[in-house]
Structures are given as C-alpha cells and as structure tokens.
C-alpha positions, 0 to 999 in steps of 0.5 A: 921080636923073638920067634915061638919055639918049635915044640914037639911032645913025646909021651909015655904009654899012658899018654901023658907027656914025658919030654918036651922038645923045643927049639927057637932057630931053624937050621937054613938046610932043614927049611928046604927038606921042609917045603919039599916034604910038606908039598908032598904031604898035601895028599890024603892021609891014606895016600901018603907013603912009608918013605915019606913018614920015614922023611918027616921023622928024620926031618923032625930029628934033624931040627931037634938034634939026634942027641935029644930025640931018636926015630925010634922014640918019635915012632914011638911016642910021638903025636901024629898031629905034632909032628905035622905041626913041626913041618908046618912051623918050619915051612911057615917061618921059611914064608916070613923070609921071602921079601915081597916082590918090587912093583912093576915099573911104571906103575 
C-alpha cells in the first residue's frame, strides 16, 4: 500500500502557494530527531523556545533535502501549522514501525 507523501507549502507574500514540497520515504535518522523534538513541542505554544523553532526548521530541511528548501525560506514562507503537520507525519509513521508486543506467557 504505498504511503501519502509528507507535503509541505511554501507561499509568496500574498499568501498564495508558491512550492509544493513532498516527500514519500522517511529517512530512519530523521524519525529519531523526529520524536525527541515533537515530545518537546507538547508544551504551550507560549512556552516553546527559539532553539526548539530553530530544531524543527532544520528537521523539516533535513526530510525535504537543503536543495529544495532553505531555512530561510521556511521562516519566510512557511505555514506554522504546516510545519507542525511535517513532524507529526513523520513521528506518526515512526508509530506504524513499532510491532505489537507478544502475549504474556500463559495467557
């Protein structure tokens, strides 16, 4: 069953799209970044720091490659709750990996 691709739109200063990145595979090493970043994300959005925006922009360059999207443009051009959507893909696909645990024994 092939897998939605991760999108992520960048838009111009009148706010209509621009580019339309996508991406189907996950890299293993991002899903890892991935988790730990979005544990740290649950937090109020008033409470949430520079360094962690900084973290999920170079996470969302990372999955869509620095040769189709720079920081500068996601800080630019990019939707806030887009890039949420970018980590929660990627951390939800991490969760279809994890095998169900084996029963008890006995039971």
């Amino acid at each position: 069953m092939p897998k939605a691709p991760i999108e992520l739109t960048l838009y111009d200063d009148a706010d209509e799209p621009i580019i339309k990145l996508s991406r189907v595979t996950v890299p293993w090493g991002i899903l890892k970044k991935a988790v730990r970043l979005s544990k740290t994300l649950t937090q109020k959005p008033e409470d949430i720091s520079d360094e962690q925006i900084d973290e999920l922009t170079d996470l969302v360059v990372m999955i869509f490659g620095e040769e189709k999207v720079t920081r500068d443009d996601l800080e630019k051009r990019a939707d806030v709750n887009d890039m949420i959507n970018v980590i929660q893909s990627i951390v939800s696909r991490g969760r279809g990996l994890v095998p169900n645990a084996p029963p008890a024994a006995g039971k």
